[in-house]
C-alpha positions in Angstrom: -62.6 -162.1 78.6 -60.3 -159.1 79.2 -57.6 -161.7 80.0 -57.9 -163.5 76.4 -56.8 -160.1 75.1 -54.2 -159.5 77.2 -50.5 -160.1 76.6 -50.0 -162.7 79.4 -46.5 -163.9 78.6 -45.4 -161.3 81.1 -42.2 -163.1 82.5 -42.4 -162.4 86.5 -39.3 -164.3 87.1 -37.7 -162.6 83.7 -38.5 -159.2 85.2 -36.5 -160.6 88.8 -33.9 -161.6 87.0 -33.7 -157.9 85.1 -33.8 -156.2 88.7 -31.3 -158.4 89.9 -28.8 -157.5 87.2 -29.7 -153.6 88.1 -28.5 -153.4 91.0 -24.6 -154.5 90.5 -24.9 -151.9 87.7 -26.6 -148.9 89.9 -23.7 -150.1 91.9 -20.7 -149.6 89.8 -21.5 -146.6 88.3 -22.2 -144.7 91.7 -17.8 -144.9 91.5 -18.7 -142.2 88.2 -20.2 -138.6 88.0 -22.8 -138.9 85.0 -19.3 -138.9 82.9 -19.1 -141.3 79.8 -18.4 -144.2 81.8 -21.2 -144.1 83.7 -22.9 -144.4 80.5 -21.4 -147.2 79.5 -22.2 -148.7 82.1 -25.9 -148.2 82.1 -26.0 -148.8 78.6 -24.1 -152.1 79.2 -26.7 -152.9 81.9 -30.0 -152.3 79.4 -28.2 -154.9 77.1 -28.2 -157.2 79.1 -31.7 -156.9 80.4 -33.5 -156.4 76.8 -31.6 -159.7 76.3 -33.0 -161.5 79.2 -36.4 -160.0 79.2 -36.7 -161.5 75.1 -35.2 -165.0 76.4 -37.6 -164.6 79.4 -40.6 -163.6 77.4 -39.9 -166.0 74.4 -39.2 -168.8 77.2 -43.2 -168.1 78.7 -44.6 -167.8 75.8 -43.2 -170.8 74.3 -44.6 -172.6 77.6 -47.9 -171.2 77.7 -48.5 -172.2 73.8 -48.9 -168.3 73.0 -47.8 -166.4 69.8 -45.5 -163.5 71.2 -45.0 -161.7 68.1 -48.9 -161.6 67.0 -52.2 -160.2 68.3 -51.4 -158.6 71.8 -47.5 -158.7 72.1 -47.2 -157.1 69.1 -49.2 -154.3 70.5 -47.5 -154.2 73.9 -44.1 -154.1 71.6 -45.3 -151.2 69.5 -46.4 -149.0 72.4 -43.7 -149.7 74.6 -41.0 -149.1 72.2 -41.6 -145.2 71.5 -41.3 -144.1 74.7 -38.0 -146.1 74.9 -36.3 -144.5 71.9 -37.3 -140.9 73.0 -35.4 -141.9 75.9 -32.5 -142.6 74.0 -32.2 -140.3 71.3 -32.7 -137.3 74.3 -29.6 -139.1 76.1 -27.4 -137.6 73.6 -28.0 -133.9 74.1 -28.1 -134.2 77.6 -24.7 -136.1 77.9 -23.5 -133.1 75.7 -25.0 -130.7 77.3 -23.4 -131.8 80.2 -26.6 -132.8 82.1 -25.6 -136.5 82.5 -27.7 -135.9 86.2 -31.1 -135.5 84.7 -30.8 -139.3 82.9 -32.3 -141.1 85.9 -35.0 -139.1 86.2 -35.5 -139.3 82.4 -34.9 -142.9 81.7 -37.3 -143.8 84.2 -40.2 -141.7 83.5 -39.9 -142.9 79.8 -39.9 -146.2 80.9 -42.9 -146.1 83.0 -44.5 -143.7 80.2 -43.5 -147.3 77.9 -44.4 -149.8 80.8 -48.0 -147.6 81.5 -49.0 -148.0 77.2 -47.6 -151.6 76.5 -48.9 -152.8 80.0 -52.7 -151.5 78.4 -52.3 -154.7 76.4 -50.9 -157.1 79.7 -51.5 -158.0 82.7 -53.1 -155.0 85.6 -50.2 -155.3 87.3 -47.8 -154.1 84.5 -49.4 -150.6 84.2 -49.2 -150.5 88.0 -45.4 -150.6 87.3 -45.3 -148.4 85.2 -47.2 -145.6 87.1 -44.7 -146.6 90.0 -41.8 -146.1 87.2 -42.8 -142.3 86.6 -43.4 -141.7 90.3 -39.4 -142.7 90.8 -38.4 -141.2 87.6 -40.3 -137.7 88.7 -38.8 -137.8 92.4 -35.4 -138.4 90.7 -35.6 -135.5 88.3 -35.4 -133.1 91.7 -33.7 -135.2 93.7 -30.8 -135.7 90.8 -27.6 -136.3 93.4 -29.6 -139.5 94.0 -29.7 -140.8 90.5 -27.9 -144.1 91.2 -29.8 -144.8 94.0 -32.7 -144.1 92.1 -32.1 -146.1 89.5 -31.4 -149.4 91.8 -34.7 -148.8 93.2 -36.3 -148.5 90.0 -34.5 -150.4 87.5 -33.7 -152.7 90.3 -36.2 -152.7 93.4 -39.1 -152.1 91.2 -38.9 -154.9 88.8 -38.1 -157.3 91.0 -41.1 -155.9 93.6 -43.8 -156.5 90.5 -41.4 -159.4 88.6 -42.6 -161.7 91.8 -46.1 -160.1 92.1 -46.3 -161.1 88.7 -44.5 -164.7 88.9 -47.1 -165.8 91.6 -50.3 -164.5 90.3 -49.8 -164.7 86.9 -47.6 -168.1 86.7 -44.2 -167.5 86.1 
């Protein structure tokens, strides 16, 4: 019954295949300081993996004969978006603040703050995520000469981790 509720077009292999793409970003921008191109980098990177994640979720929705835009994606959508665009309107004033070092941290306890109240609507294992999200974003908030690495392992490690947790036990 709590199943029938839940959003279960989570894409496991959607959330490899955002992971994967994390780490050649985490990557290149270890080359920058938190300076603008850094940024762009990262902000290249979410791009990309907003855009596979839709094609991903879209894809195993399609497959499973479920509605993604109704009923319980809507809901996952509507509580995972706010935390997101906090995360990105405070980018700004940090970037101009000069304190381009605290976005890891940020970004990622946002995320997990998203992944924790969209993931009420999903599968257990998404909230799990998320919790493991603001752990990583936390540590990297005082551990900020480490925000590339940081991000690999969460952007990165984390998703792919719980992308094949969630590909074998919740089909695809």
């Amino acid at each position: 019954m709590e199943l029938s509720a839940a959003f279960t077009a989570v894409p496991g292999w959607g959330m490899v295949a955002v992971g994967a793409t994390a780490l050649p970003a985490a990557w290149l921008a270890s080359h920058y300081s938190f300076d603008l191109r850094w940024l762009e980098i990262w902000i290249c990177e979410a791009v990309i993996a907003v855009s596979l994640a839709i094609v991903a979720i879209q894809s195993k929705a399609f497959r499973r004969g479920l509605p993604w835009t109704s009923g319980p994606g809507r809901k996952v959508a509507l509580s995972f978006l706010p935390p997101v665009a906090a995360a990105a309107l405070l980018t700004i004033p940090l970037v101009r603040a000069g304190l381009g070092s605290m976005l890891p941290g940020m970004w990622m306890l946002l995320y997990g703050v998203g992944v924790i109240t969209g993931g009420a609507f999903s599968v257990r294992a998404v909230p799990v995520m998320g919790v493991c999200f603001m752990t990583m974003g936390a540590a990297a908030l005082f551990l900020s000469t480490l925000g590339n690495w940081a991000m690999a392992a969460g952007f990165g490690g984390l998703h792919i981790l719980f992308g094949i947790w969630i590909a074998r036990r919740y089909g695809g």
